[in-house]
C-alpha positions in Angstrom: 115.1 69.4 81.2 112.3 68.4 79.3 110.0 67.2 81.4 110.5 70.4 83.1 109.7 72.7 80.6 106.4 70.5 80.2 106.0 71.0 83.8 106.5 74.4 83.7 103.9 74.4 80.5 101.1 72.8 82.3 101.6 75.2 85.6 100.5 78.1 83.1 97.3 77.0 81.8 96.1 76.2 85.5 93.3 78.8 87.5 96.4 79.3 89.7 98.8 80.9 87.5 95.7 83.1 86.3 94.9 84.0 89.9 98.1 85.1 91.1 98.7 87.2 87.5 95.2 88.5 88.3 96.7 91.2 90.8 98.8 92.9 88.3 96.5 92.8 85.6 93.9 94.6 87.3 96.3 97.2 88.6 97.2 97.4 84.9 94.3 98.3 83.7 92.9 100.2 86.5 96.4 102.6 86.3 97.1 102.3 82.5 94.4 101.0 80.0 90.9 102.9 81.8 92.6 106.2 82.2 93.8 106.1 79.0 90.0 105.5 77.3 89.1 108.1 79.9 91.3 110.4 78.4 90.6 109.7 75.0 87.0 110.4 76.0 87.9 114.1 77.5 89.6 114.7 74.5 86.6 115.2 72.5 85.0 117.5 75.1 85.1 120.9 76.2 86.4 120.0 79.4 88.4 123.0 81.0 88.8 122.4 84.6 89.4 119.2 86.7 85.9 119.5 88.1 83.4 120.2 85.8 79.8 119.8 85.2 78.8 119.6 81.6 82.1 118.1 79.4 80.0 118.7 76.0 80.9 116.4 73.5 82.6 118.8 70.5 84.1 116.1 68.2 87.1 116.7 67.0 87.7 120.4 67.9 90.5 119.9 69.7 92.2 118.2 67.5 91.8 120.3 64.6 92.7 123.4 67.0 96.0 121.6 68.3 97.1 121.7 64.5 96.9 125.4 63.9 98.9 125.9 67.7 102.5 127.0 66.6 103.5 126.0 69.6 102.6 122.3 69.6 104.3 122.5 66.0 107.3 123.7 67.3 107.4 121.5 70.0 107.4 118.5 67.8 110.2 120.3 65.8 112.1 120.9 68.8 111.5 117.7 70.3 112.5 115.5 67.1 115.4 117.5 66.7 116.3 116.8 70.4 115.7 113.0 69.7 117.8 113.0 66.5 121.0 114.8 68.5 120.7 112.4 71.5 120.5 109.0 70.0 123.7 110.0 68.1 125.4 111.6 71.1 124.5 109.1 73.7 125.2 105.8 71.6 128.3 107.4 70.3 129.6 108.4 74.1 128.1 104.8 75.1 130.1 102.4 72.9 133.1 104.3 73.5 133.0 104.1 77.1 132.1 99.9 76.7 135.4 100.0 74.7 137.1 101.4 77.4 135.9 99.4 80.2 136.0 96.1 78.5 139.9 96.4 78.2 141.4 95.3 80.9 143.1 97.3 83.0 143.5 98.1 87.0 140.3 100.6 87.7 137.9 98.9 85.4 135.4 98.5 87.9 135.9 102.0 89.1 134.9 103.3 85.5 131.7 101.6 84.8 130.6 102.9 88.5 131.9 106.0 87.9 129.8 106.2 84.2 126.7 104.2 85.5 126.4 106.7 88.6 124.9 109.8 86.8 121.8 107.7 85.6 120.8 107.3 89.0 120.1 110.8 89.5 116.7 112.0 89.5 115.4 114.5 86.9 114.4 117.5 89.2 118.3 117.2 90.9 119.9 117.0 87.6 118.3 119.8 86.2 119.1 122.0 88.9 122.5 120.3 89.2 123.3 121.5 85.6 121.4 124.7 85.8 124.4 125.8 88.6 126.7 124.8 86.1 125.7 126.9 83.2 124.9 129.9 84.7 127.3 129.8 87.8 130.6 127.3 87.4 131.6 127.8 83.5 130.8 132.2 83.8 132.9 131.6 87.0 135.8 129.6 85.3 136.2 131.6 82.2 136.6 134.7 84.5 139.2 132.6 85.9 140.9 131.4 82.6 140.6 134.8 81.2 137.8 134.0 78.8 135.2 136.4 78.0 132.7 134.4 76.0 132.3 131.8 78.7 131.7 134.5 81.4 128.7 135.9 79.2 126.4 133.3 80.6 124.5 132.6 77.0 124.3 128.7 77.5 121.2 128.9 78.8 119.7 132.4 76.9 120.8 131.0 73.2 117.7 128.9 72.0 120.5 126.7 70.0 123.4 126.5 72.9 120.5 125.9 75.3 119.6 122.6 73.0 123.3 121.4 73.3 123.0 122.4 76.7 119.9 119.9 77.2 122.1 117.4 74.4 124.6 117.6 76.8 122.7 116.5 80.2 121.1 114.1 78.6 123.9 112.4 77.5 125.8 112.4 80.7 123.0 110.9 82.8 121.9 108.3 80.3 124.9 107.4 78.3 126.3 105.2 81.7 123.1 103.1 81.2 123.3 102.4 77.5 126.9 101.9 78.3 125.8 98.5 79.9 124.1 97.0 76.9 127.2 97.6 74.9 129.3 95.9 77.8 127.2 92.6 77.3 126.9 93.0 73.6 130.8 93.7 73.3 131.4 90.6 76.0 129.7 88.3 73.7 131.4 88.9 70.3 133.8 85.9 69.7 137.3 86.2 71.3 138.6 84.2 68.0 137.7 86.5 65.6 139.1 89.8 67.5 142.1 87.5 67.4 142.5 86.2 64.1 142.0 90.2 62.6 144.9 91.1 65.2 146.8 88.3 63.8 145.9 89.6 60.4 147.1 93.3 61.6 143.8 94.9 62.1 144.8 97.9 64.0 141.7 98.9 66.9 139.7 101.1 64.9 139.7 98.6 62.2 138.6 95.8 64.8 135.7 98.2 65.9 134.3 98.7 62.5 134.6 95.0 61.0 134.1 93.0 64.0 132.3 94.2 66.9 129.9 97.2 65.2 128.5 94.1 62.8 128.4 92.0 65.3 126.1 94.3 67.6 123.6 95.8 65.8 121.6 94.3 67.8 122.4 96.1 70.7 122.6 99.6 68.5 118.3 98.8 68.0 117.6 97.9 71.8 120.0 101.2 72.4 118.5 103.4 70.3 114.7 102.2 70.9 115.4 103.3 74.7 117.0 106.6 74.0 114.6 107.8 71.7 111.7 106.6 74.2 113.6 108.7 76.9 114.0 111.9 74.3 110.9 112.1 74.0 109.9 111.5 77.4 112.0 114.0 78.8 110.1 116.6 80.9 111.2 117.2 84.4 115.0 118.0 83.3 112.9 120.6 80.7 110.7 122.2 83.6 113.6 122.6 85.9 116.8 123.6 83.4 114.9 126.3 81.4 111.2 126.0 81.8 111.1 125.3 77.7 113.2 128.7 77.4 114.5 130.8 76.0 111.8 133.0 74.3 112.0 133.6 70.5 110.3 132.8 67.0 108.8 130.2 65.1 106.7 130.9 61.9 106.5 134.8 63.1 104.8 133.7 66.2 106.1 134.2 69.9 107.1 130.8 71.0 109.6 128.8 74.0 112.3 127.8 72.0 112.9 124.5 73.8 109.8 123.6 74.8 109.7 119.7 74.3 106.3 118.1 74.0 105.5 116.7 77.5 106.5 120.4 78.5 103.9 122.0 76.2 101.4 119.7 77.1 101.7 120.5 80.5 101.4 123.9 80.2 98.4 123.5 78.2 96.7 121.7 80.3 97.5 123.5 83.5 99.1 126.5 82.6 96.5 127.5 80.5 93.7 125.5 82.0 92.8 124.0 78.6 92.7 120.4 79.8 90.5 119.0 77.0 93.7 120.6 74.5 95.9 119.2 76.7 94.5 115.7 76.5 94.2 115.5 73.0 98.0 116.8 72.1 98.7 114.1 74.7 96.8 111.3 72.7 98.3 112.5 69.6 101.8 112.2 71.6 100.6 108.5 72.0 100.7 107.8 68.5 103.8 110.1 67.3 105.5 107.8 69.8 104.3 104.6 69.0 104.6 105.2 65.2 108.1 106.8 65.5 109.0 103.5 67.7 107.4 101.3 65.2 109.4 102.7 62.2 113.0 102.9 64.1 112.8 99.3 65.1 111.7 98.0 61.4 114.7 100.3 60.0 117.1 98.3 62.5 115.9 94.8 61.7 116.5 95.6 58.0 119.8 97.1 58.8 120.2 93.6 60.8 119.0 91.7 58.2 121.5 93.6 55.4 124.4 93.2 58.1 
């Protein structure tokens, strides 16, 4: 085993290993690391269309104009907010669905299909998918059921039950994935201990929170990491469900009350055929993520550290 791993060791400091990483490297830069310099570029331009023939350097214009947008404001609000009432939902949902499939019982393997399956729906479906079933199944079921409130159609029109709506969605397509962490994290916590606190009459919710939520706080960072990089990510579900709708107010101005940020920087830039804007709410988008990313995963590794 050891001369293998010295084997193994020598194999990656040779022109070969370099040559066939070369491939992806290059793609890697041509696809991520030039257009994002590129971009940083345009966004201290006037650039306004995708073919243009001056791009006059301004400085930092747009950024200081992105700042006094209420709408970019409000889409961070609304998209934080978003991100907030997802990691909870989905991680919640998750775990308790890993509970269920880890027991052992006859349609185990039917279940974690059955919960993984929604994840492999695209965005564009899934939005229209759930569209149909706001504004056509539930008004058509509460008719049914004699319930007026659901036949009113206001999921989608109510700036705060279209949020749960988007909550909601969310968390059915991605809680299946997460679910799968949670299975592995749940599959490694020592049979001997769930034992020993059922022999000392740990009932289940008592084995849940002394044994297996300590023992996988690992997998609550990795979990949470990825949901919050999907809330804030989210954009084809937002174009298709409600277009960043309904209409109302934020800070007296006229705004889309579920507008997430992706959303709004899309419609800036080709909406509104203010590209440079566009580019620079995207770069600062960069940085909200990676700083946001950056102080979630130090919070877990303290909360690691304390556990």
């Amino acid at each position: 085993m050891k001369t293998k791993k010295l084997r193994d060791a020598t194999y990656r400091n040779t022109p070969v290993f370099f040559l066939f990483l070369l491939p992806a490297l290059i793609a890697f830069f041509i696809v991520i690391i030039i257009p994002f310099f590129i971009g940083i570029f345009y966004s201290f331009t006037d650039w306004t269309q995708i073919i243009t023939g001056s791009n006059k350097f301004i400085g930092f214009q747009n950024y200081t104009a992105i700042f006094a947008d209420i709408t970019f404001l409000h889409s961070i609000f609304v998209t934080t907010l978003y991100a907030v009432l997802i990691v909870f939902s989905v991680n919640f949902f998750a775990f308790f669905m890993a509970t269920l499939v880890t027991q052992k019982h006859k349609f185990t393997g039917l279940y974690r299909a059955g919960f993984f399956l929604p994840y492999l729906i695209g965005g564009i479906i899934l939005g229209y998918i759930w569209q149909f079933i706001f504004n056509n199944a539930i008004p058509a079921f509460g008719g049914a059921i004699g319930f007026q409130w659901l036949q009113e159609n206001l999921f989608l029109a109510n700036r705060w039950l279209a949020l749960m709506a988007y909550v909601t969605v969310g968390t059915w397509q991605y809680a299946g994935y997460i679910m799968l962490i949670y299975i592995i994290a749940i599959a490694n916590v020592p049979k001997s201990l769930v034992d020993a606190a059922k022999i000392d009459g740990a009932g289940f919710s008592q084995t849940i929170k002394h044994i297996y939520l300590p023992l996988i706080a690992a997998a609550f960072a990795i979990s949470s990491f990825l949901i919050l990089t999907y809330s804030f990510k989210i954009f084809d579900v937002n174009l298709v469900l409600t277009a960043g709708g309904p209409v109302g107010s934020f800070m007296e101005h006229t705004v889309n009350t579920n507008e997430f940020l992706p959303l709004n920087i899309y419609n800036t830039a080709f909406l509104f055929d203010r590209l440079a804007d566009g580019q620079a709410k995207a770069i600062l988008y960069f940085f909200i993520i990676v700083l946001i990313g950056l102080i979630q995963v130090s919070l877990n590794k303290k909360r690691e550290t304390e556990i």
